[in-house]
C-alpha positions as CSV (number, residue, x, y, z in Angstrom):
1,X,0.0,0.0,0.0
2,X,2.6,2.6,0.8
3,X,4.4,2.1,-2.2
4,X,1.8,2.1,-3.9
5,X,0.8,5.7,-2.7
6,X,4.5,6.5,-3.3
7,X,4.1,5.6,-6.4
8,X,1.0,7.8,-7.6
9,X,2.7,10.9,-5.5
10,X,5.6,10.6,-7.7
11,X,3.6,10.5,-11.0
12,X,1.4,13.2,-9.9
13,X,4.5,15.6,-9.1
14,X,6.0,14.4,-12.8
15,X,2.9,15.5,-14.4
16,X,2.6,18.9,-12.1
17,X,5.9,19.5,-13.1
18,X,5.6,18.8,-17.1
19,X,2.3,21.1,-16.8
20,X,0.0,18.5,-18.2
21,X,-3.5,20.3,-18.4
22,X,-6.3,18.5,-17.9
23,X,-7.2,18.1,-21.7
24,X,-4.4,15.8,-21.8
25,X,-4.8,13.1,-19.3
26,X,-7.5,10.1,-19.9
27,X,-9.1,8.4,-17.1
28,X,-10.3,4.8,-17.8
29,X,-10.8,2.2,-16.0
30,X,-11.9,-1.9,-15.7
31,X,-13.6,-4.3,-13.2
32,X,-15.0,-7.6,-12.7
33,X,-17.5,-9.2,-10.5
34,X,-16.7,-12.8,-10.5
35,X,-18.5,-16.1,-8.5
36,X,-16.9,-19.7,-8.6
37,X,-17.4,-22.6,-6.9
38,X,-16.4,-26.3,-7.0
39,X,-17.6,-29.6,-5.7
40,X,-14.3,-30.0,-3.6
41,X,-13.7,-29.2,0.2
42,X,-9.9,-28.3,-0.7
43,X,-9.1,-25.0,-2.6
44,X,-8.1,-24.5,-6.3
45,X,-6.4,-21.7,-7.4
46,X,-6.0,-20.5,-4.0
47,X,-9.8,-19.7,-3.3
48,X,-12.2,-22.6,-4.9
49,X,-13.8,-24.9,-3.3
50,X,-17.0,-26.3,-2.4
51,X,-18.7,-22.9,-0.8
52,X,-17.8,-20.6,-3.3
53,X,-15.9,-17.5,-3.7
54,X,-15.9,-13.8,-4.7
55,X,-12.2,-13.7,-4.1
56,X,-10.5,-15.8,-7.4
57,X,-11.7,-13.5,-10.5
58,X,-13.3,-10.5,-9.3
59,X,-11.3,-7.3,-9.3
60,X,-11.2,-3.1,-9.8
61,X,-9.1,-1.1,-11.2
62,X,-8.3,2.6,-12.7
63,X,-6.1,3.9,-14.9
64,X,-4.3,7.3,-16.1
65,X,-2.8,7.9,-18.8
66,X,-1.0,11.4,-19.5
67,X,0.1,12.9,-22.7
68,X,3.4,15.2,-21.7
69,X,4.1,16.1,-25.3
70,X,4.2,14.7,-28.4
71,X,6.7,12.4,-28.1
72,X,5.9,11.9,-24.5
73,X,3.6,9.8,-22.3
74,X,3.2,8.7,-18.6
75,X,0.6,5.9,-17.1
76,X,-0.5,4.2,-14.0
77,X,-2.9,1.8,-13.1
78,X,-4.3,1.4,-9.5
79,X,-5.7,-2.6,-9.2
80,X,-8.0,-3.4,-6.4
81,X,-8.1,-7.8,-5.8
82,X,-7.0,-10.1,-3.4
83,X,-4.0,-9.5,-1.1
84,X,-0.4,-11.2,-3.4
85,X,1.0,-12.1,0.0
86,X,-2.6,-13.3,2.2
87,X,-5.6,-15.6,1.1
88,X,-8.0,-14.0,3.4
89,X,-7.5,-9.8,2.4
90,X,-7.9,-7.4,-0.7
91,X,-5.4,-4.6,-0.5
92,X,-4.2,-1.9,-3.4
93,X,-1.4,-2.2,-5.7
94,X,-0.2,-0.4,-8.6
95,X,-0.4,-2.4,-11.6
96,X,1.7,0.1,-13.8
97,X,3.3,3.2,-13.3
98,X,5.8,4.5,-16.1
99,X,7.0,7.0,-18.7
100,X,7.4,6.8,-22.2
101,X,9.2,8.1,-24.6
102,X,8.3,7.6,-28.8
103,X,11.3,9.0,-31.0
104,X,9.4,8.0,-33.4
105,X,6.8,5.8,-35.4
106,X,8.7,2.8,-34.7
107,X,10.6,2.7,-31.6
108,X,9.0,3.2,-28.1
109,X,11.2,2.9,-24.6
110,X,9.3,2.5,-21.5
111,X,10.6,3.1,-18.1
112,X,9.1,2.2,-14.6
113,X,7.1,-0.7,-13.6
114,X,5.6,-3.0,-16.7
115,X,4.3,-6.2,-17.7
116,X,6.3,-8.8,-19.1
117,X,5.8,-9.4,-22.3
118,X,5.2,-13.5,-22.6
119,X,1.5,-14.3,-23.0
120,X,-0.8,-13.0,-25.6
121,X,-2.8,-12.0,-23.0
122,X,0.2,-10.1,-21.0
123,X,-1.2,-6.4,-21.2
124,X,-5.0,-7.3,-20.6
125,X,-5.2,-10.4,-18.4
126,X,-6.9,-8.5,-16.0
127,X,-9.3,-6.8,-18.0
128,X,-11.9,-9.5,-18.3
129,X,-13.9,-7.4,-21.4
130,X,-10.7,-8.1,-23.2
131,X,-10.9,-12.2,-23.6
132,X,-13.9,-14.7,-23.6
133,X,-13.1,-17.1,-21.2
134,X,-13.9,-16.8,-17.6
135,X,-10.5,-16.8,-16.7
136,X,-7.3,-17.3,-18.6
137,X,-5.9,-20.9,-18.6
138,X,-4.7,-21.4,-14.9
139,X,-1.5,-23.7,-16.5
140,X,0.0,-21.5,-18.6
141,X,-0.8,-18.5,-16.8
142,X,0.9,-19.5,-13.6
143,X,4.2,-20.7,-15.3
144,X,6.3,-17.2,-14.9
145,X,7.5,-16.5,-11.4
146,X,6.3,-12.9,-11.8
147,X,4.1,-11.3,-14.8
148,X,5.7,-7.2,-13.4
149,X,8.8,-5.7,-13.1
150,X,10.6,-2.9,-12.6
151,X,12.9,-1.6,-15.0
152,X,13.0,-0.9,-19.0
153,X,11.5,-2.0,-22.1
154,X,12.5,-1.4,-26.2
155,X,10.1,-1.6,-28.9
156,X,11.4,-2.2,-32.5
157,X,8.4,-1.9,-35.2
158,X,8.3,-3.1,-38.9
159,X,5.4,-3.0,-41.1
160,X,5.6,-6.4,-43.4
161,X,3.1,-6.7,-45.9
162,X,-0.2,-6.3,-44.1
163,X,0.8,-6.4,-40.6
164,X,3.5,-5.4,-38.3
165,X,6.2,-7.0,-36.9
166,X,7.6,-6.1,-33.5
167,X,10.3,-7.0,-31.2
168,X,10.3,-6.0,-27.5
169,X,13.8,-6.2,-25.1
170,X,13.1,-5.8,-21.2
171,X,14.7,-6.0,-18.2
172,X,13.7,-5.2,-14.7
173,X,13.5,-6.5,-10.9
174,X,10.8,-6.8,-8.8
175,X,10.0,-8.5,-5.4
176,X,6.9,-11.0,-5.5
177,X,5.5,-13.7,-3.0
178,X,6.1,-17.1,-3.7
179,X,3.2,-19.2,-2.3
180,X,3.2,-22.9,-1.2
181,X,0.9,-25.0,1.2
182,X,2.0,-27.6,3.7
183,X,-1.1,-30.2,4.2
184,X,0.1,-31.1,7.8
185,X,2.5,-28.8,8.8
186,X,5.2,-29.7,11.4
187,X,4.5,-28.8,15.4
188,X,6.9,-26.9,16.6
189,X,8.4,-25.9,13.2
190,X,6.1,-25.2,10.3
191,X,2.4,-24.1,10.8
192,X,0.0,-26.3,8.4
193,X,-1.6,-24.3,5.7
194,X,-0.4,-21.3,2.7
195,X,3.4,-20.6,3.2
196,X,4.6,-17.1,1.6
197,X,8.0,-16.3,0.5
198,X,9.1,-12.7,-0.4
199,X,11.1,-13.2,-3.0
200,X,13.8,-11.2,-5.1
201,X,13.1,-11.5,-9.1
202,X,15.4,-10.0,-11.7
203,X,13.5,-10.5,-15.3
204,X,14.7,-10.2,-19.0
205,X,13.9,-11.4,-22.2
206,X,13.0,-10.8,-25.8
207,X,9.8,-11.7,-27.8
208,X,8.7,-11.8,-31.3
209,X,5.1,-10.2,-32.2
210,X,3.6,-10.5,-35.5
211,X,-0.4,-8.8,-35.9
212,X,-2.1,-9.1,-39.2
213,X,-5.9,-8.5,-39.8
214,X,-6.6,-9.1,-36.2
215,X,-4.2,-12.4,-35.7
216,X,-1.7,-12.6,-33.5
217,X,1.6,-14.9,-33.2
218,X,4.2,-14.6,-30.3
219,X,7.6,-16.1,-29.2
220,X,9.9,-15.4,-26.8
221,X,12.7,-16.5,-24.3
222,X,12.7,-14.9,-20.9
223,X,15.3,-15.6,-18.2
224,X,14.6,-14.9,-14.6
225,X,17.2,-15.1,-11.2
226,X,15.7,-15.3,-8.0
227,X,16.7,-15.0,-4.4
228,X,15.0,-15.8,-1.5
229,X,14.7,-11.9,0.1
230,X,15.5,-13.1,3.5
231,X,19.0,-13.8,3.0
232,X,19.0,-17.6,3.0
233,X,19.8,-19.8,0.4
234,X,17.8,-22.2,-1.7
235,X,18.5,-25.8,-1.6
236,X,19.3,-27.5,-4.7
237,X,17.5,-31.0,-3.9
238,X,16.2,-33.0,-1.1
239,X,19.5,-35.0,0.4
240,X,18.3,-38.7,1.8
241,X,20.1,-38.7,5.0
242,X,20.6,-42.2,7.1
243,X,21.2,-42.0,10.4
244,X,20.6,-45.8,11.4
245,X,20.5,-48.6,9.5
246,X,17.7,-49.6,7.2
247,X,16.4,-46.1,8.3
248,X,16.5,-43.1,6.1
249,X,14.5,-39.8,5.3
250,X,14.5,-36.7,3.0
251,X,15.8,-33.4,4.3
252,X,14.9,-30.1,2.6
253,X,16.4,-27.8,4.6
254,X,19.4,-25.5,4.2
255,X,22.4,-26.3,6.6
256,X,25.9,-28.3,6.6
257,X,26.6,-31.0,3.6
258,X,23.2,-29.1,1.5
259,X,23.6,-28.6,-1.9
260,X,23.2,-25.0,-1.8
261,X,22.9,-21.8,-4.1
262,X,22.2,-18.2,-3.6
263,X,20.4,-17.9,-6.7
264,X,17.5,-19.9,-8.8
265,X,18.4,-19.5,-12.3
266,X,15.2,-20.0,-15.0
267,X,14.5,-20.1,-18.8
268,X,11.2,-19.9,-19.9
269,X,10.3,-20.2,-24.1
270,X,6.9,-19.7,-25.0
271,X,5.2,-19.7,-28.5
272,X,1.6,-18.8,-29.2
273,X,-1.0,-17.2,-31.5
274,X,-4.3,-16.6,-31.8
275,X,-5.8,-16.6,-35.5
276,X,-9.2,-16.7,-37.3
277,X,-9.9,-19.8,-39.3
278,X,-13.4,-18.3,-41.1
279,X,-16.7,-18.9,-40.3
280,X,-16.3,-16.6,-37.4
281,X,-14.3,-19.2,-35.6
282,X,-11.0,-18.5,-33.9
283,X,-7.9,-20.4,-33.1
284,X,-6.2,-19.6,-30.0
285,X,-2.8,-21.2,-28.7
286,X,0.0,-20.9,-26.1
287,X,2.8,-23.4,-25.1
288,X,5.7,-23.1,-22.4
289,X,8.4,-24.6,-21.3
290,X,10.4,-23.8,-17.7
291,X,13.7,-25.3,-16.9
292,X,16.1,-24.3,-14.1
293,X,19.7,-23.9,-14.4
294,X,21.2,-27.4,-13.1
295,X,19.1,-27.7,-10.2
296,X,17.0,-30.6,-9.1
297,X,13.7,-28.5,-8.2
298,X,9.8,-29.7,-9.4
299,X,9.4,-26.0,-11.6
300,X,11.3,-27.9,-14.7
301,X,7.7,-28.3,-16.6
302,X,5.6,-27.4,-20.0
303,X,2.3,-25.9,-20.3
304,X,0.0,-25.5,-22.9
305,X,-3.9,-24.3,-23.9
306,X,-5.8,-25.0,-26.9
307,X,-9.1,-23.6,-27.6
308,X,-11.7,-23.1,-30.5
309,X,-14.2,-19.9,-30.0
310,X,-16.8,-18.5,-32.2
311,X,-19.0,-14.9,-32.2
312,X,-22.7,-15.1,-33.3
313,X,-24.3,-12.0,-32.9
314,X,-23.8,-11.5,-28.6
315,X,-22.4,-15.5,-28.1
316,X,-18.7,-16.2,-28.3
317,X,-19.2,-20.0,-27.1
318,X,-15.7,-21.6,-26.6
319,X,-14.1,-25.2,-25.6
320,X,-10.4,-25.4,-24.3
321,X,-8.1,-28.0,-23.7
322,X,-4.8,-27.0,-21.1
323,X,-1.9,-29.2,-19.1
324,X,0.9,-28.2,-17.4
325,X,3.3,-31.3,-16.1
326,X,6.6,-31.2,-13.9
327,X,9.2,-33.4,-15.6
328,X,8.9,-36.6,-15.3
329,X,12.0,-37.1,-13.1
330,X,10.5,-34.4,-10.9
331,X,7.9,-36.0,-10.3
332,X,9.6,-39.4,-9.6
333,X,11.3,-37.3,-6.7
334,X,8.2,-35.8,-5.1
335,X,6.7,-39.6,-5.2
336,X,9.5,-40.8,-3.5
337,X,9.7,-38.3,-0.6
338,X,6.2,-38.3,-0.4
339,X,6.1,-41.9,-0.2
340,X,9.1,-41.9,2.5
341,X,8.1,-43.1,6.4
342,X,10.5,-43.8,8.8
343,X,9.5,-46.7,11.2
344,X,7.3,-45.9,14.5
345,X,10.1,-47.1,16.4
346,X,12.9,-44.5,15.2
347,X,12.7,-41.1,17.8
348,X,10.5,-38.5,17.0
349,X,9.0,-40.9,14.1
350,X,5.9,-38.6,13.8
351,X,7.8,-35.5,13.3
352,X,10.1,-37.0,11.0
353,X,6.9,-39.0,8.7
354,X,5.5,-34.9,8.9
355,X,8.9,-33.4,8.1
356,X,8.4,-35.6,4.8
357,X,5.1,-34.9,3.7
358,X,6.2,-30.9,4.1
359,X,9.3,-31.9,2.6
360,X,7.6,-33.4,-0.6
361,X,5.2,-30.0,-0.8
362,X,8.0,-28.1,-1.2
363,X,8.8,-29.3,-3.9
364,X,6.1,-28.0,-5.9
365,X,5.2,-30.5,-8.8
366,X,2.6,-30.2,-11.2
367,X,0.6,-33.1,-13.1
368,X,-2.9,-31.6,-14.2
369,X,-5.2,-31.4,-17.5
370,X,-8.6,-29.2,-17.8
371,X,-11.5,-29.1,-20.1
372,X,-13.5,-25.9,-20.5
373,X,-16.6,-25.4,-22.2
374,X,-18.3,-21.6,-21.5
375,X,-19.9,-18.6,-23.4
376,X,-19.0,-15.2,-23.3
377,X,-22.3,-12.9,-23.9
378,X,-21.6,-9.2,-25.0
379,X,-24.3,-6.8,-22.9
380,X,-22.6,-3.5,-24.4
381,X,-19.2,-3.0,-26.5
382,X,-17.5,-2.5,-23.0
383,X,-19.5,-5.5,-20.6
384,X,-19.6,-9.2,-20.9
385,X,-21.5,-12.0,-19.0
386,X,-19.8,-15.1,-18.8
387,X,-20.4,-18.6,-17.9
388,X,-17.9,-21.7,-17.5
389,X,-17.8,-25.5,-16.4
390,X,-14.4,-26.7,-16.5
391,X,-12.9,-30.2,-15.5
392,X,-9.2,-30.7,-13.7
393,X,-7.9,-33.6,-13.6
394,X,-5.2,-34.0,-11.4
395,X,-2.6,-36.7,-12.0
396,X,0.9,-37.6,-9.8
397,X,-0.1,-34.4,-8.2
398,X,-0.2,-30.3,-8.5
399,X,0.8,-27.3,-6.4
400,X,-2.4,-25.5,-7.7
401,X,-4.2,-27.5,-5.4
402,X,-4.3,-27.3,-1.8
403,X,-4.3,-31.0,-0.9
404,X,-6.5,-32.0,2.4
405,X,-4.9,-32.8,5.7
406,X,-3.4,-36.0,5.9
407,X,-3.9,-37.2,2.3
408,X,-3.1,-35.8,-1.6
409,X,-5.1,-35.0,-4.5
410,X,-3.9,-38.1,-6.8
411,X,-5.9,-39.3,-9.6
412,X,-9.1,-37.0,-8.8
413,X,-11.2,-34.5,-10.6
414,X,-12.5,-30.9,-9.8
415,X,-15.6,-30.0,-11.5
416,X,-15.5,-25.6,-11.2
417,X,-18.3,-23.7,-12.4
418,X,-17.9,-19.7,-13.0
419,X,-19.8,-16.9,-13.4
420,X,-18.8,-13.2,-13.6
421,X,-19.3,-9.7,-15.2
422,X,-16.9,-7.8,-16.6
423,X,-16.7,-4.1,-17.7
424,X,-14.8,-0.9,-19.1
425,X,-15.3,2.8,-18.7
């Protein structure tokens, strides 16, 4: 909250100080009012389950956008949604807040904080007018370990035959919350229930852009380092110690003989597009693929999302297909730490067996597929209705989901059905 008042002090002195009149600033802004429940106790996605919630889609924001001169420009966006760093509070945060500057038609440089440019959705994902699904597909839309930054972008812009190609350079840090959930928790040492990690994020990348007659294709590489903001260090893999014979367990946690590393080094390459195929029908796409830098951690994955939508009149009804898997040796590990018990006759057995179980969540695999069928009915040019049912099924396992006390989520299905309105002014 305070930096985000910061934030809009320090844009409202830059435009005081450029003189910007009042003929030259736009307000605009976007919301969504968004139910969706389950036919699970656990959650989904943080917030779904069997009694509903308010809390997973719905959202409110405003925006500003100042022209300082012809070549000039400066915007912010204030979002209103649930907490980044809490499951149980809504608190502000600003979106956006940057300058830039257009020498001319075909370069732009942006500083301040921005999106990174990776999904098709990147710019809009939180302006639910923009897209026809009830939300954007979960598994390819949790893959990056932050979607803002802090820094700079460069825009390069071609026109090629009857589009425009562009290429867009970024680079930037930021500090996000990394969220995990222990099932049982340990007494005396780890609280059951979501765990939050500030972590330290510096971005870049570069990605491709071709628009043509309202298609859009996309690649892009994007490399990410992150640190762990309190100081300590990440642990490479779980280390099978063996302090008795025929007795062994997991340990996850940093101290003498870990493999340890001050930094967690990513690559993420992504491809998509989104293109008409006639007939009113549309094509949309996005694939993924995360691997860390020599490190035996359960993020090495690939996501993807297929889906078919078409507009008559009002309707856009739509179908989509998406998966996101850890690697399969990945998930081999979280099976076999998850699987690991130490006999009730070892000391402290029960804190040990525990110790595993949160041992085995912290490595965060992912094994899921969902189907989605919903419409998408257009009230006004700036409001939608929407309506969803969408299947998960869960495989080996997945960090999306927060698995019940005592047990997992293996081999089981979540039926969610959405509904939400979305708007512009």
């Amino acid at each position: 909250m305070k930096r985000s008042v910061r934030l809009l002090l320090s844009l409202s002195l830059v435009l005081a100080a450029a003189g910007v009149r009042a003929a030259d600033v736009t307000v605009s802004g976007f919301g969504t009012l968004g139910y969706a429940i389950s036919d699970k106790p656990y959650s989904y996605q943080r917030y779904i389950d069997e009694q509903g919630t308010f809390d997973r889609d719905s959202r409110l924001a405003v925006q500003v956008d100042a022209a300082l001169s012809r070549r000039w420009s400066a915007t912010a966006q204030l979002k209103f949604a649930p907490d980044e760093d809490s499951d149980s509070r809504w608190a502000p945060r600003l979106s956006w807040g940057f300058l830039s500057w257009r020498p001319d038609d075909d370069w732009l440089l942006r500083v301040g904080k921005l999106r990174i440019p990776m999904y098709l959705g990147a710019e809009s994902m939180d302006v639910g007018v923009s897209f026809d699904y009830a939300r954007l597909p979960i598994e390819v839309y949790s893959i990056a370990p932050t979607l803002d930054f802090t820094g700079a972008s460069v825009t390069r812009s071609w026109d090629v035959g009857r589009g425009e190609l562009s290429v867009d350079g970024y680079w930037g840090k930021t500090r996000s919350n990394w969220r995990q959930y222990a099932r049982d928790g340990v007494p005396g040492y780890l609280a059951a229930g979501p765990v939050f990690a500030s972590i330290d994020v510096v971005a870049r990348g570069l990605a491709l852009t071709y628009r043509s007659d309202g298609d859009q294709y996309r690649i892009g590489v994007h490399e990410a380092s992150s640190k762990l903001a309190d100081g300590t260090n990440w642990v490479d893999r779980p280390v099978l110690i063996s302090p008795l014979p025929g007795v062994a367990y997991y340990n996850l946690l940093p101290g003498p003989g870990m493999p340890e590393r001050r930094t967690m080094d990513m690559v993420i390459a992504n491809a998509a597009m989104d293109v008409g195929l006639g007939r009113r029908v549309r094509l949309g796409a996005e694939y993924a693929v995360r691997q860390l830098k020599d490190m035996d951690r359960g993020v090495n994955s690939s996501a993807g999302y297929v889906s078919l939508r078409r507009r008559s009149g009002a309707w856009t009804p739509y179908v989509y297909y998406a998966w996101l898997r850890s690697d399969q040796d990945m998930i081999d590990l979280y099976h076999a730490v998850n699987g690991n018990r130490v006999p009730a006759w070892v000391p402290q057995a029960d804190l040990i067996n525990l110790s595993q179980r949160a041992t085995a969540d912290g490595l965060e695999i992912h094994d899921q597929q969902t189907w989605a069928v919903g419409s998408a009915y257009a009230l006004t040019p700036s409001s939608k209705l929407k309506a969803e049912w969408a299947r998960t099924r869960v495989g080996s396992g997945s960090s999306l989901v927060d698995a019940p006390a005592g047990s997992d989520v293996r081999f089981q299905s979540i039926n969610v059905f959405s509904l939400s309105y979305s708007f512009v002014f």
